[in-house]
C-alpha positions in Angstrom: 104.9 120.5 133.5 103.4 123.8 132.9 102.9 125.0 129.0 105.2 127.6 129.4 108.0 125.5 130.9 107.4 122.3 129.1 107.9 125.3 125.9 111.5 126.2 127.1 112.4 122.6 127.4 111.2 121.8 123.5 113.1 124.7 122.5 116.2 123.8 124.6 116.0 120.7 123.0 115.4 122.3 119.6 117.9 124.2 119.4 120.3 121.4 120.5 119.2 118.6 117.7 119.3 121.1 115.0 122.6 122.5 115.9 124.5 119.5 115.8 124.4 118.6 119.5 124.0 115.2 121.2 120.6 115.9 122.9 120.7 112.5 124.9 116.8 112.1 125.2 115.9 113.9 121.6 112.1 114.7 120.5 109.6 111.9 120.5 110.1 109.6 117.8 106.6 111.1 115.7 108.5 114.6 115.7 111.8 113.2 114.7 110.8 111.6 111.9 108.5 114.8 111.0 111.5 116.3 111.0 113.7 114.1 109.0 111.0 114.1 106.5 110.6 117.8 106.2 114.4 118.3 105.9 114.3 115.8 103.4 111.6 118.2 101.8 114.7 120.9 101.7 112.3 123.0 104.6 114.1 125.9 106.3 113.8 125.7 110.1 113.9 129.4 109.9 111.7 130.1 107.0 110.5 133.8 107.0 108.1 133.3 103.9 104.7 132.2 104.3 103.8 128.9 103.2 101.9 128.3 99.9 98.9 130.3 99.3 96.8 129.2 96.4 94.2 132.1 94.1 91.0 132.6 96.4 89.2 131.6 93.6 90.9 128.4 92.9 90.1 127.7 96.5 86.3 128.4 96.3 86.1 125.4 93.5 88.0 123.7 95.4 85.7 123.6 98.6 82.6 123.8 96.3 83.0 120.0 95.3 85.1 118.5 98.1 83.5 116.2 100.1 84.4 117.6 103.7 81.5 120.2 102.6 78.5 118.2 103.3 79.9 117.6 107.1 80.7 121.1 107.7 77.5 121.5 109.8 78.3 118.8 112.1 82.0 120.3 113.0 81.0 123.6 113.3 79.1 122.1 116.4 81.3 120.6 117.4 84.5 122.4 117.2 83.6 126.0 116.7 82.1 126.9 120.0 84.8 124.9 122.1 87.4 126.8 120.0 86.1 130.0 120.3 86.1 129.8 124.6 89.8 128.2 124.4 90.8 130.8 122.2 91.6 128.5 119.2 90.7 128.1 115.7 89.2 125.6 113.7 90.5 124.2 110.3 89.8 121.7 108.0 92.3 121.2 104.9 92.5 118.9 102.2 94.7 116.2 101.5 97.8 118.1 100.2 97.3 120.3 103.3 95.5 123.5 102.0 93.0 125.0 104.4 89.5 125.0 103.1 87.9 126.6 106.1 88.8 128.5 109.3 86.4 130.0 112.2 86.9 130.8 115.3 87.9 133.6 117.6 88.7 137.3 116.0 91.9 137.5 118.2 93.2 134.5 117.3 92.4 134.6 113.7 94.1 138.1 113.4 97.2 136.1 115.1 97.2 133.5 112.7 97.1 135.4 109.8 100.3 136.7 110.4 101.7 133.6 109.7 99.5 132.3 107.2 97.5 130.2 109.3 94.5 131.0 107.0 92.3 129.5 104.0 94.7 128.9 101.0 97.7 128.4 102.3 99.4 125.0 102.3 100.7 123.6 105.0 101.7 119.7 104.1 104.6 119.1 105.6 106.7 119.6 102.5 106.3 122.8 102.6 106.1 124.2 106.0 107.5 121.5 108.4 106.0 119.6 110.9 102.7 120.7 112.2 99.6 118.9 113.3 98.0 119.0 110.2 100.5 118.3 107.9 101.8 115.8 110.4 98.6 114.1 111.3 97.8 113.6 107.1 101.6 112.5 106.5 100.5 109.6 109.6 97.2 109.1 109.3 96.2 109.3 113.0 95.8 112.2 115.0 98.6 114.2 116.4 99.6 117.3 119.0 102.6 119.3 117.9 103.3 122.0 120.7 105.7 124.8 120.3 109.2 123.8 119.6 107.8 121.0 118.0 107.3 122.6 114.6 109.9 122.5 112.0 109.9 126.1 111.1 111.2 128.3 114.8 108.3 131.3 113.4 105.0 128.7 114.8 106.7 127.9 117.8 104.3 130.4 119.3 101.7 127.7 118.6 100.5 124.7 119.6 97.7 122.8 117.7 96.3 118.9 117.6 94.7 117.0 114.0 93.3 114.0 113.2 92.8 112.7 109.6 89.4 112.2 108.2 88.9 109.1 105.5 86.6 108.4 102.6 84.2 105.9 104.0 83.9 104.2 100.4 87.2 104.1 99.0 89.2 105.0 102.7 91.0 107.1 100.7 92.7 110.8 103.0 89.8 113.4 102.6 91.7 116.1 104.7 91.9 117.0 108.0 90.5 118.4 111.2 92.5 120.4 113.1 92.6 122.9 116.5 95.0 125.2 116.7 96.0 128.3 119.0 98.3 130.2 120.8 101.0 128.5 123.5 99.3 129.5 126.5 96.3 127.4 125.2 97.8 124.0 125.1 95.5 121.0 126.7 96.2 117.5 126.4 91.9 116.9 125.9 92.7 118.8 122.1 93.9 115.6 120.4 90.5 113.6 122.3 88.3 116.6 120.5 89.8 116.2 117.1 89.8 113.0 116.7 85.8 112.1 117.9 84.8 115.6 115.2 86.7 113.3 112.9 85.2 110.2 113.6 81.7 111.7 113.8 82.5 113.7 109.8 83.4 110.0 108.9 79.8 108.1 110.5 77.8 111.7 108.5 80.2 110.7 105.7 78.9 106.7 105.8 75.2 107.8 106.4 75.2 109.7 103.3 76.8 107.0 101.3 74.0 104.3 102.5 71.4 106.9 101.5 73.2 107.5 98.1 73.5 103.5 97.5 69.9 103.4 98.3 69.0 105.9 95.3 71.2 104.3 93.1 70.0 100.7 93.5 66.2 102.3 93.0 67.0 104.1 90.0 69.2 101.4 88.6 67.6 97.9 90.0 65.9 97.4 86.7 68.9 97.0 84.8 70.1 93.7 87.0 66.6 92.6 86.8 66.3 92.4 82.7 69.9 89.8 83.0 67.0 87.6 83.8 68.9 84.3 85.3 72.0 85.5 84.0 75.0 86.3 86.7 75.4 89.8 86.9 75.7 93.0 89.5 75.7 96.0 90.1 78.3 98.8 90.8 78.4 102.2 92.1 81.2 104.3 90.7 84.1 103.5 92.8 83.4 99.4 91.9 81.8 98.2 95.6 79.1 95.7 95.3 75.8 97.0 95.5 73.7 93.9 94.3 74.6 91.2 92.7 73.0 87.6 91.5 73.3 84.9 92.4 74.2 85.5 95.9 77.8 85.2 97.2 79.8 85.4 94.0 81.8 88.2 94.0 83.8 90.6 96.6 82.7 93.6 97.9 84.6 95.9 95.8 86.1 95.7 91.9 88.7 97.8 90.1 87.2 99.0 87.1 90.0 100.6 85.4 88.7 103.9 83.2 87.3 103.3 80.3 87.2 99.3 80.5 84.7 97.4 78.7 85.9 94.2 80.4 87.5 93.8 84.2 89.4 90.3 85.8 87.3 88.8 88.6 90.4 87.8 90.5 89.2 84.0 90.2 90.2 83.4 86.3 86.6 85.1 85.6 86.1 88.0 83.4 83.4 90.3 83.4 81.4 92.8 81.1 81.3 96.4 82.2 78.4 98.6 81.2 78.4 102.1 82.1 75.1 103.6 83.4 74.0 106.9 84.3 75.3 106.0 87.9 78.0 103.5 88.4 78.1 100.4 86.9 76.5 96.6 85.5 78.4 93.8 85.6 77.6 90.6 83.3 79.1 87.4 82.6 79.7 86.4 78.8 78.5 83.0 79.0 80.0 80.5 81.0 83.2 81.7 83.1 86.8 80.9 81.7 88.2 80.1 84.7 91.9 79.3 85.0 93.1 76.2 87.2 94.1 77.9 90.6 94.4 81.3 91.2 97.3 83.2 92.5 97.5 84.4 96.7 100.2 86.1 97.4 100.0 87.3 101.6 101.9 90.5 102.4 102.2 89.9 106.8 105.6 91.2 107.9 105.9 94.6 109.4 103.7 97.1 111.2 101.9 98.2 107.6 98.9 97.3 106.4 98.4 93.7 105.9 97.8 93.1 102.2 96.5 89.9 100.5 97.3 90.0 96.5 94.4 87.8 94.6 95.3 87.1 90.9 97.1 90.8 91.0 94.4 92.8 92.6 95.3 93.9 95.9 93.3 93.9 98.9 94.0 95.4 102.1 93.4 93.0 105.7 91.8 93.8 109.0 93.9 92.2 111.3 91.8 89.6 112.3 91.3 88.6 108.5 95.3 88.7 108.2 95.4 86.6 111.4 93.1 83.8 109.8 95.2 84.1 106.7 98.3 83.9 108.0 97.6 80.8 110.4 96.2 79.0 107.1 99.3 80.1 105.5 101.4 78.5 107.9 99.5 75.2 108.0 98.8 74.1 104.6 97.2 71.2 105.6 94.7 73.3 106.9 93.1 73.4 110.3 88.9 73.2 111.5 87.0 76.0 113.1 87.7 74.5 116.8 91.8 75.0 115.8 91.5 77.9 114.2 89.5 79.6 117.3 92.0 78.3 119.7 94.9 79.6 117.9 93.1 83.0 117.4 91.4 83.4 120.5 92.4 80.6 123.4 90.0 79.0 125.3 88.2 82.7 125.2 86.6 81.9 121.4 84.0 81.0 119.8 83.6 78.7 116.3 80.9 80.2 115.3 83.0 83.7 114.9 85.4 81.9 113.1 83.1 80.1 110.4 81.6 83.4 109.9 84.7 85.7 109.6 85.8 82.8 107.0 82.6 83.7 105.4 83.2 87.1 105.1 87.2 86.5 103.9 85.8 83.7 101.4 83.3 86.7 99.7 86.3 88.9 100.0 88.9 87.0 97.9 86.7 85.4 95.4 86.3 81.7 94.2 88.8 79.2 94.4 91.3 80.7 96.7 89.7 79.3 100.1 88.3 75.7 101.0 86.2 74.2 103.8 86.4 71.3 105.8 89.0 72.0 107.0 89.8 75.2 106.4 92.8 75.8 104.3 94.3 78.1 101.2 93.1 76.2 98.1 94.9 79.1 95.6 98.6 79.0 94.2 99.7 80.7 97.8 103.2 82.3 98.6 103.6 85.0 101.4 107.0 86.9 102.8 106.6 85.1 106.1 106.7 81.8 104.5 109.8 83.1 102.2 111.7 84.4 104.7 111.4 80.8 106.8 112.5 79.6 103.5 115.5 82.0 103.4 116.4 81.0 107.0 116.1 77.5 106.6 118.3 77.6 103.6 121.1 80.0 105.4 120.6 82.4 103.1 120.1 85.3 105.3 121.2 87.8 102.8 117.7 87.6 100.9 116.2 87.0 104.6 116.8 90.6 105.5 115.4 91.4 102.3 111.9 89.5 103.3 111.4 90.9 106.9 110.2 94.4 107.1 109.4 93.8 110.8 107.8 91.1 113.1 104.7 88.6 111.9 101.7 91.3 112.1 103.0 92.9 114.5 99.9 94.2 115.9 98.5 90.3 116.7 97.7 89.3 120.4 96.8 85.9 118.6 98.2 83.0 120.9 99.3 81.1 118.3 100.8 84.5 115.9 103.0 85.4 118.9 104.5 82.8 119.1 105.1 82.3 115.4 106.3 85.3 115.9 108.9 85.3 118.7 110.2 82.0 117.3 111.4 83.4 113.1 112.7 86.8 115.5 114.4 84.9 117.7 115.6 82.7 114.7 116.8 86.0 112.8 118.3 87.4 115.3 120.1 84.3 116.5 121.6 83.7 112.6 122.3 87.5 112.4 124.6 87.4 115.3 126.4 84.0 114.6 127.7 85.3 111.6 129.7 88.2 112.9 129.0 89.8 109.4 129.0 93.3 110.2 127.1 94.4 107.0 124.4 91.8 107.9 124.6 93.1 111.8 124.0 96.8 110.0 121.4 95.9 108.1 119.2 93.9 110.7 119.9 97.2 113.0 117.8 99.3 110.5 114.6 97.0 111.1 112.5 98.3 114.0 113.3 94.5 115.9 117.2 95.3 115.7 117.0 98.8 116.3 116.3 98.8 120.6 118.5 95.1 120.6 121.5 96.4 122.8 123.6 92.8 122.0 123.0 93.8 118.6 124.9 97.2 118.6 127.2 95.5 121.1 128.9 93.4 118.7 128.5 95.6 115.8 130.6 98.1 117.7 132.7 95.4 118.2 133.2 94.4 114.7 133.3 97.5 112.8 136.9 98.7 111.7 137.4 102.4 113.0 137.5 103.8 110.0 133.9 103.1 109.2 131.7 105.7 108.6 128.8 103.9 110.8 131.1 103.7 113.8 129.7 107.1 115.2 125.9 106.0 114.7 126.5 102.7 116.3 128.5 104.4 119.4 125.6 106.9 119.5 122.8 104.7 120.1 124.5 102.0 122.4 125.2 105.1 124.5 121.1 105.7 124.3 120.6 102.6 124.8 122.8 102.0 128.1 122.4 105.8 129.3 
């Protein structure tokens, strides 16, 4: 489809799903629920008003000390010259949404002024609707939002694609990159461009914090050096693990809360902080008070990020590390590197990857949580997977729902996860629907399993008195769901 037609078809559409209508197909599920939240957000569809605009000068301090600033070279390569001959613009915002910078063709900047499409404004979604940068920092990924895809009906002359760009060190939202233009210069090859400039500010980004670790341990070695024999490390600012001795005690990052003289290790150890000129030293007093098994609590359920919780400090999971953890998890007995890499990988894997991602998880979560030999969870463990079996087990699928914010890391093509998986959804699902309990049926329809489940909305339908207020929602979607 053509830009120009595929344009009347979003506005078609647009104008039917905010008017009430029953546009069968609706918008794509990212713009829906860009919508929902910026109605939430009490945003006008037909705001007139420009969006925010903060004082110029606020603005210069603002991009004098943000970080996006060191990489502005290396997307101005990038970006500038390809926006310029498509007859886009270039912008890079923070992470509320104001726009730091803009360059790009005269035309098009002239255009976008008249709608505030220029440095200072804000436009998070909050406060202007859904766009591709206020979109793509509300998701975290990139995004396209074409024409009658915005919120507000005043940008549906545009069309624009962003992609989020992350602190390497803390992976905390630095802003975004973002391409934006007129309708008649939509290409699908936008979102592709966004996202590598992003990618590429985040590898400038991670070069210049190995250079800056390199000064600091240089200027600040001697400091670890006069603990003698004594444990100790040292920190930059944000708490990661620059150098430490002996080797292999600690994680790679601590939370040094501000203005903390002393910080929990995680593993019943406490440590003394010592502000330097740069970051941190980290001592033991004497020998470690350790308590007799730490706490694990494993966060697996749902399409979020997997989170481990380690004597209260939480730690976010690569999926392989949540894979390992949630297979120990579900055998407590524990299982060898040969079991462990065919339940990860299948008769594709390798042991050796195994022992050494247990090496990296073991450095990860601190003393006293994993064991060798076999492998297993050595810590006071409890996780919402193992809960909600618990729930099930017990028939009390009341607190069940309450557990499952979505399938067993959903994201796992681990033999062994997938079928863990399929079995406690099947199990659910099964319990749900023997009950005839239509609050139980609504309730397991809101979770992203029960939401596409036709037999699901079939007996709901079924069960629901008329009067019920959810009767028209549940007749709407078994009708998308069988149209």
């Amino acid at each position: 489809m053509d830009a120009p037609e595929q344009a009347r078809r979003l506005s078609e559409l647009y104008d039917e799903v905010l008017g009430g209508g029953r546009e069968p197909s609706g918008p794509r599920p990212l713009v829906a629920a860009s919508w929902e939240r910026s109605l939430a957000a009490d945003v006008d569809p037909e705001l007139d008003a420009p969006p925010v605009i903060v004082n110029p000068d606020v603005v210069e301090g603002i991009r004098e000390n943000h970080p996006l600033r060191a990489v502005l070279p290396v997307l101005r390569q990038t970006l500038t010259s390809i926006a310029d001959e498509a007859s886009h613009i270039m912008i890079i915002t923070d992470a509320q949404g104001m726009i730091l910078w803009r360059e790009g063709a005269a035309d098009v900047r002239r255009r976008a002024d008249r709608i505030a499409l220029s440095e200072g404004a804000i436009w998070s979604e909050d406060k202007i609707g859904t766009n591709g940068m206020g979109t793509s920092l509300a998701v975290g990924k990139p995004v396209q939002i074409h024409s009658a895809e915005h919120l507000v009906r005043r940008i549906h002359e545009w069309t624009c694609a962003a992609a989020p760009v992350h602190d390497p060190d803390t992976g905390k939202l630095l802003g975004a990159v973002d391409v934006s233009g007129p309708l008649r210069t939509v290409h699908p090859a936008m979102v592709a461009l966004v996202t590598a400039a992003a990618q590429l500010a985040e590898g400038q980004l991670k070069v210049r914090m190995a250079a800056a670790d390199e000064m600091l341990r240089a200027r600040n070695m001697r400091h670890l050096m006069a603990l003698g024999d004594a444990p100790g490390a040292l920190l930059t600012p944000t708490g990661r693990v620059l150098a430490v001795q002996p080797l292999e005690w600690l994680p790679d990052r601590l939370v040094v809360p501000d203005g903390a003289d002393r910080i929990d290790l995680g593993d019943g150890r406490e440590g003394l902080i010592e502000r330097l000129d740069e970051g941190y030293l980290l001592r033991m007093p004497g020998a470690p008070v350790r308590r007799s098994r730490p706490s694990l609590r494993l966060r697996l359920l749902g399409t979020g990020q997997p989170i481990a919780v380690v004597g209260g400090r939480e730690i976010a999971l690569t999926l392989r590390r949540a894979e390992v953890l949630a297979l120990l998890l579900l055998h407590p007995a524990g299982l060898t590197a040969e079991q462990l890499m065919l339940q990860l990988y299948g008769d594709e894997g390798n042991p050796t990857t195994v022992r050494a991602e247990m090496h990296r998880l073991r450095n990860l979560l601190g003393g006293g949580v994993l064991d060798t030999k076999p492998y297993r969870i050595i810590a006071d463990v409890t996780g919402d997977v193992t809960d909600l079996q618990a729930a099930l087990r017990d028939g009390d699928l009341s607190t069940a729902l309450d557990l499952y914010n979505g399938p067993l890391l959903a994201r796992s093509d681990a033999p062994a996860l997938r079928a863990e998986r399929d079995e406690l959804d099947a199990t659910l699902r099964r319990a749900i629907l023997d009950t005839g309990d239509a609050d139980l049926l609504w309730r397991f329809a809101q979770t992203s399993t029960g939401a596409e489940d036709l037999e699901i909305f079939e007996t709901l339908h079924a069960v629901l008195p008329p009067t019920d207020r959810r009767l028209p929602a549940v007749a709407a979607r078994l009708d998308r769901l069988t149209g």
